[in-house]
PyMOL CGO cylinders between C-alpha atoms (Angstrom):
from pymol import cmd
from pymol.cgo import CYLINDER

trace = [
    CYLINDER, 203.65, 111.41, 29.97, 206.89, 111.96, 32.15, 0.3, 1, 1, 1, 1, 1, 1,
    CYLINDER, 206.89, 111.96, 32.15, 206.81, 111.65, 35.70, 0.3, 1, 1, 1, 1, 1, 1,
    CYLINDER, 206.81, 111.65, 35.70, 210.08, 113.27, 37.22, 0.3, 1, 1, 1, 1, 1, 1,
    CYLINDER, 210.08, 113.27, 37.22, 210.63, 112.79, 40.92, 0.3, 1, 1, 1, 1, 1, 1,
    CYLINDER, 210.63, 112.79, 40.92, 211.60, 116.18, 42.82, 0.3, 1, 1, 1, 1, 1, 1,
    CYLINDER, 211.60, 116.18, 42.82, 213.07, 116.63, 46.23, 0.3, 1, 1, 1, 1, 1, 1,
    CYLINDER, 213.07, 116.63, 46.23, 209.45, 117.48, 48.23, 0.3, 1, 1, 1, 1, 1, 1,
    CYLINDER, 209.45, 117.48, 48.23, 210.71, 121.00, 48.78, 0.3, 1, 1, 1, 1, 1, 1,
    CYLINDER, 210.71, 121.00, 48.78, 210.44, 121.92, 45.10, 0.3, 1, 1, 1, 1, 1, 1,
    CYLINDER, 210.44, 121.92, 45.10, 207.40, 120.47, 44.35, 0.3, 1, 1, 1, 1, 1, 1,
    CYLINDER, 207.40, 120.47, 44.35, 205.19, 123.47, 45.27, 0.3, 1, 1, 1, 1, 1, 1,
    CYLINDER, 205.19, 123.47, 45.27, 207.53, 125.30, 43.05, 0.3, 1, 1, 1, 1, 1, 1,
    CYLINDER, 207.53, 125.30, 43.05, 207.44, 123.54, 40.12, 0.3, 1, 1, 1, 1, 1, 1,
    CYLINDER, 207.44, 123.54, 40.12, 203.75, 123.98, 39.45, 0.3, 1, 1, 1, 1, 1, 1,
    CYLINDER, 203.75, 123.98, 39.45, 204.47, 126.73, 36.94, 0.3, 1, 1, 1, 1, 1, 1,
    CYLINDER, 204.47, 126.73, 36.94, 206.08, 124.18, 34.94, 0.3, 1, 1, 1, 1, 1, 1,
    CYLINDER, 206.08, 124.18, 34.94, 204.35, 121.01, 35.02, 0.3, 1, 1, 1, 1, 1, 1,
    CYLINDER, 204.35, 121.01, 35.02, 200.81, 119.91, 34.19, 0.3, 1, 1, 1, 1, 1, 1,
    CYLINDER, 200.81, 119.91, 34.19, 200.68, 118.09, 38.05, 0.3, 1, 1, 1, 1, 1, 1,
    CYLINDER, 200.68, 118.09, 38.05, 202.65, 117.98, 41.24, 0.3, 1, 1, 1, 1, 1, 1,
    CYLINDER, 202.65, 117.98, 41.24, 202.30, 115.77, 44.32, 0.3, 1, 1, 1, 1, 1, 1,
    CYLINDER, 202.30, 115.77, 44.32, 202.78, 118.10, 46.93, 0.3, 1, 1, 1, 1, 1, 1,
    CYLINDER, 202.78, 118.10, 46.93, 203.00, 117.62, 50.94, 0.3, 1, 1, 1, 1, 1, 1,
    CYLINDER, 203.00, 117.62, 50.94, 200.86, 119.37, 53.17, 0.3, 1, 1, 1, 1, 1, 1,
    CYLINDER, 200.86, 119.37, 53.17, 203.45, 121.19, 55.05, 0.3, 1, 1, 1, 1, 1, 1,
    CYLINDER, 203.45, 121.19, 55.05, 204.98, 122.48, 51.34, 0.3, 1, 1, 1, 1, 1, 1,
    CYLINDER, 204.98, 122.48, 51.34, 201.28, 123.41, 50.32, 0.3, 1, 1, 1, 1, 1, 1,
    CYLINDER, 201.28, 123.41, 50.32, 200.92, 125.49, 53.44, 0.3, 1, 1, 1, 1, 1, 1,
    CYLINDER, 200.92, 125.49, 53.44, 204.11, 127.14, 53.27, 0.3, 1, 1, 1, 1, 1, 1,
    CYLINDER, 204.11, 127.14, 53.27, 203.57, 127.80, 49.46, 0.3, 1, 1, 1, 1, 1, 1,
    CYLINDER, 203.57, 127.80, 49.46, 200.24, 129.25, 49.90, 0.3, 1, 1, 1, 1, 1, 1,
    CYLINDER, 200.24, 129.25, 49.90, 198.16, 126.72, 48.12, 0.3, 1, 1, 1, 1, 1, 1,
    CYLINDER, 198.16, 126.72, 48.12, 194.92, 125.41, 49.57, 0.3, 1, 1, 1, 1, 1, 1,
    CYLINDER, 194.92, 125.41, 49.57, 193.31, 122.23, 49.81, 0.3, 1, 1, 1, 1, 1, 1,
    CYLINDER, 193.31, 122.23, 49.81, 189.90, 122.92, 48.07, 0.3, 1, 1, 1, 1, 1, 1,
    CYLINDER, 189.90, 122.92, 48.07, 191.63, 123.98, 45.38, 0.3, 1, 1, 1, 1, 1, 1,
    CYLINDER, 191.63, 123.98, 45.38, 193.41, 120.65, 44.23, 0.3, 1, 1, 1, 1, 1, 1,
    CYLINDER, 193.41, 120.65, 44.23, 192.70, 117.76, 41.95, 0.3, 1, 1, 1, 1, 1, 1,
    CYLINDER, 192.70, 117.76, 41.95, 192.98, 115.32, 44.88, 0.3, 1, 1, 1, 1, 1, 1,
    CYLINDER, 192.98, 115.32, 44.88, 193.34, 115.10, 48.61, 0.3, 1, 1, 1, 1, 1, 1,
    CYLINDER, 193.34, 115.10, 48.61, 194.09, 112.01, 50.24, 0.3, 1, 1, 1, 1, 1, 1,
    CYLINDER, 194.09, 112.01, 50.24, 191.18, 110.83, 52.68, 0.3, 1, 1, 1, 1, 1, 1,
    CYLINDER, 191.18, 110.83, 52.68, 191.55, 110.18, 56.18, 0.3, 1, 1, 1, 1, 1, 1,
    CYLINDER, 191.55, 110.18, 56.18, 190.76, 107.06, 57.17, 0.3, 1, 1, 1, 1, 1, 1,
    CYLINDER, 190.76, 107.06, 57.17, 191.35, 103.81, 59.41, 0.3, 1, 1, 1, 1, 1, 1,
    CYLINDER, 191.35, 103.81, 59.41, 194.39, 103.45, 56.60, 0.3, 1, 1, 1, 1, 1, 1,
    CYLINDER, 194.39, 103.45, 56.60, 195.77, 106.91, 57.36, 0.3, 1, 1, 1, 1, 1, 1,
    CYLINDER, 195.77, 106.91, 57.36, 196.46, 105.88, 60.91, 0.3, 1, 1, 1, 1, 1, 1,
    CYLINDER, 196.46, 105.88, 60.91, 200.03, 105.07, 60.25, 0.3, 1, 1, 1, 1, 1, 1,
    CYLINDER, 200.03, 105.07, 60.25, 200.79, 108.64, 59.12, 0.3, 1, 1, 1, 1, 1, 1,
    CYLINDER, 200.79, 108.64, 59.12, 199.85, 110.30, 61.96, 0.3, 1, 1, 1, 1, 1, 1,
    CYLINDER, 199.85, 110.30, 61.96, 202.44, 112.25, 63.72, 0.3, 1, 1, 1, 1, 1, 1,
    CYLINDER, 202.44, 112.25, 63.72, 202.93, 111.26, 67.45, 0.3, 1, 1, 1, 1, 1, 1,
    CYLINDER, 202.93, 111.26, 67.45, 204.88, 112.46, 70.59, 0.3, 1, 1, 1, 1, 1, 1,
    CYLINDER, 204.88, 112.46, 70.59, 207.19, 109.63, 71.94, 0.3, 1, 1, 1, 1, 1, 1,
    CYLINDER, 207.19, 109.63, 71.94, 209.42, 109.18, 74.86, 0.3, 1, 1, 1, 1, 1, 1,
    CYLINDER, 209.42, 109.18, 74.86, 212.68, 107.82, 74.44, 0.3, 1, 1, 1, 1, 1, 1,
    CYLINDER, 212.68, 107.82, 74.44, 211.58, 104.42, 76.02, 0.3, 1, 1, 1, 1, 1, 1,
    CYLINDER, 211.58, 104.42, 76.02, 208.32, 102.75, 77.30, 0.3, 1, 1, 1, 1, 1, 1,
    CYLINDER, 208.32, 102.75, 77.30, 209.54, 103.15, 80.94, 0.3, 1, 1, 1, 1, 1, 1,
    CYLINDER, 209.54, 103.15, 80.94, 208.85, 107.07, 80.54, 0.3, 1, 1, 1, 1, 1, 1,
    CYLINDER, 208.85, 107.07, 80.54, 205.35, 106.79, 78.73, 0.3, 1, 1, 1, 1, 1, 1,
    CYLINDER, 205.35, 106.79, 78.73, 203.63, 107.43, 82.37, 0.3, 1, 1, 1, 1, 1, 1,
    CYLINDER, 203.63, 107.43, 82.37, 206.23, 110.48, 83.16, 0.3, 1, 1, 1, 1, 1, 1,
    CYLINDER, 206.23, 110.48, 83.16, 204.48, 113.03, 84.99, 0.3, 1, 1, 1, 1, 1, 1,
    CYLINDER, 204.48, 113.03, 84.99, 205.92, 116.19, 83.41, 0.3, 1, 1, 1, 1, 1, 1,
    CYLINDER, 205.92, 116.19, 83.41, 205.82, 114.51, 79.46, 0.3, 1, 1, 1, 1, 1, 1,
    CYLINDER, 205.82, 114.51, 79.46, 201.79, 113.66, 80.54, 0.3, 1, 1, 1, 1, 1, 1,
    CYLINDER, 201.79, 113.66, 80.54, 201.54, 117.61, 80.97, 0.3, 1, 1, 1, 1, 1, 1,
    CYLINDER, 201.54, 117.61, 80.97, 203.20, 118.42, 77.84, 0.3, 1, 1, 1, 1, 1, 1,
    CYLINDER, 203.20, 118.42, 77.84, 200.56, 115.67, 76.04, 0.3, 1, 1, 1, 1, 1, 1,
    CYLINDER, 200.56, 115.67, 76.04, 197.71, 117.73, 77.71, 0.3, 1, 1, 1, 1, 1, 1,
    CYLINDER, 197.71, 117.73, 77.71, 198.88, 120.84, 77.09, 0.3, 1, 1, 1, 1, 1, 1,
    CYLINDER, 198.88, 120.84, 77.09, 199.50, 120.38, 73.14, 0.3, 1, 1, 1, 1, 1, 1,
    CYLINDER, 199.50, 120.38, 73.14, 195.93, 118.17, 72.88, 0.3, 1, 1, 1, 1, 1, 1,
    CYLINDER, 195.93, 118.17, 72.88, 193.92, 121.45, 73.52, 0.3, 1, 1, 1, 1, 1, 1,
    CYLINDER, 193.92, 121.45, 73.52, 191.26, 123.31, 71.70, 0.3, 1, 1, 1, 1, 1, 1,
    CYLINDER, 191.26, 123.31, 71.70, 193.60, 126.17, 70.81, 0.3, 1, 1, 1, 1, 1, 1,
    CYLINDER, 193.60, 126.17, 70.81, 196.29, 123.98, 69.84, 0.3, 1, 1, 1, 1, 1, 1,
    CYLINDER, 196.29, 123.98, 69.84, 193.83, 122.38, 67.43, 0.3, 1, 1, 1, 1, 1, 1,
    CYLINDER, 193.83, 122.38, 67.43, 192.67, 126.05, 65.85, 0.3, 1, 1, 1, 1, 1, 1,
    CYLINDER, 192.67, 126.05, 65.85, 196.43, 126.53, 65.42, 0.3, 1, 1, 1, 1, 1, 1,
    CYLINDER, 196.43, 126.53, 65.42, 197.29, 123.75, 63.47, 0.3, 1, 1, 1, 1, 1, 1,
    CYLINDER, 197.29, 123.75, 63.47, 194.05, 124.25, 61.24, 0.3, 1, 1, 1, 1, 1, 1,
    CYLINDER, 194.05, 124.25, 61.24, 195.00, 128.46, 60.73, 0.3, 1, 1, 1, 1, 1, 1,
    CYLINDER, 195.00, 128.46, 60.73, 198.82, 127.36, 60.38, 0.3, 1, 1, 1, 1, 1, 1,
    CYLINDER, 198.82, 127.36, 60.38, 198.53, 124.13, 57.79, 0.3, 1, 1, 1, 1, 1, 1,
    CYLINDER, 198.53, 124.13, 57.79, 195.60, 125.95, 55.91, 0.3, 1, 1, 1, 1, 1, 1,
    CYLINDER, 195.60, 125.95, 55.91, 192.97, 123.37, 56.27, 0.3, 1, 1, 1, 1, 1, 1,
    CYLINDER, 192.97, 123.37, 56.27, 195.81, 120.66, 54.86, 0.3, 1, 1, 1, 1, 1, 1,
    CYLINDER, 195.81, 120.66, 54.86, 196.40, 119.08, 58.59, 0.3, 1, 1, 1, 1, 1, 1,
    CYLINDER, 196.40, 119.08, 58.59, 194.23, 118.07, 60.90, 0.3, 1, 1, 1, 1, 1, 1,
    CYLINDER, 194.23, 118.07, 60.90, 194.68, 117.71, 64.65, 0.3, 1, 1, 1, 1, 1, 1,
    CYLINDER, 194.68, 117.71, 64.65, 194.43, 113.99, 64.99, 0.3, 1, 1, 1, 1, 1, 1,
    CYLINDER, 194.43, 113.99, 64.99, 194.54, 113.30, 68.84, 0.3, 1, 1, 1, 1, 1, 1,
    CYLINDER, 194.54, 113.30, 68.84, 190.37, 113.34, 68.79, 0.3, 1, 1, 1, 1, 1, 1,
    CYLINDER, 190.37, 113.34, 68.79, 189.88, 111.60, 65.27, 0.3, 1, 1, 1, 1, 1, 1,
    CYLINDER, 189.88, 111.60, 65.27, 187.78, 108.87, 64.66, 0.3, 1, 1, 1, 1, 1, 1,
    CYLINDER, 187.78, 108.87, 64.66, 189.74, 106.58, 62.55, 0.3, 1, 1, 1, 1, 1, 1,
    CYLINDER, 189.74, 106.58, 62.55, 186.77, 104.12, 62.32, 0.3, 1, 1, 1, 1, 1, 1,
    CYLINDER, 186.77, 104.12, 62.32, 185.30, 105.84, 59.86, 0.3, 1, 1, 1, 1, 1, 1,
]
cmd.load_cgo(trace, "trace")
């Protein structure tokens, strides 16, 4: 077996010349290919935690800024979570209600 590494971009591509590709969410999305359909899917769990996207401030002084708190609420929303789920294909889930416990 040979295992060639590949810039993430052309992994999705190169799946019409290799027996298996590790292949990014986003890339999977974009390339039309959908979760049920591969040979693995990492689980979320308590581990996972660390990959979680988050929004930031630039320092902890502006964590309790008024206008960034509305920007939190407004992206944490029901629609915002159909979005992602119609946008990633199933391959991202909104993670701002998860239960990493389990």
């Amino acid at each position: 077996m040979k295992i060639t590494e590949l810039d993430a971009g052309q992994t999705a591509r190169s799946l019409d010349d290799v027996a298996a590709a590790i292949v990014n969410n986003d890339i999977a999305a974009s390339a039309n290919l959908k979760p049920q359909d591969a040979i693995a899917v990492e689980k979320i769990n308590a581990k996972s935690k660390p990959w979680v996207n988050f929004i930031a401030a630039k320092s902890s002084k502006n964590k309790d800024n008024k206008t960034y708190q509305k920007i939190v609420k407004a992206y944490q929303t029901n629609a915002t979570a159909k979005l992602i789920k119609k946008v990633y294909k199933g391959s991202t889930l909104p993670a701002w209600n998860y239960n990493f416990n389990k």
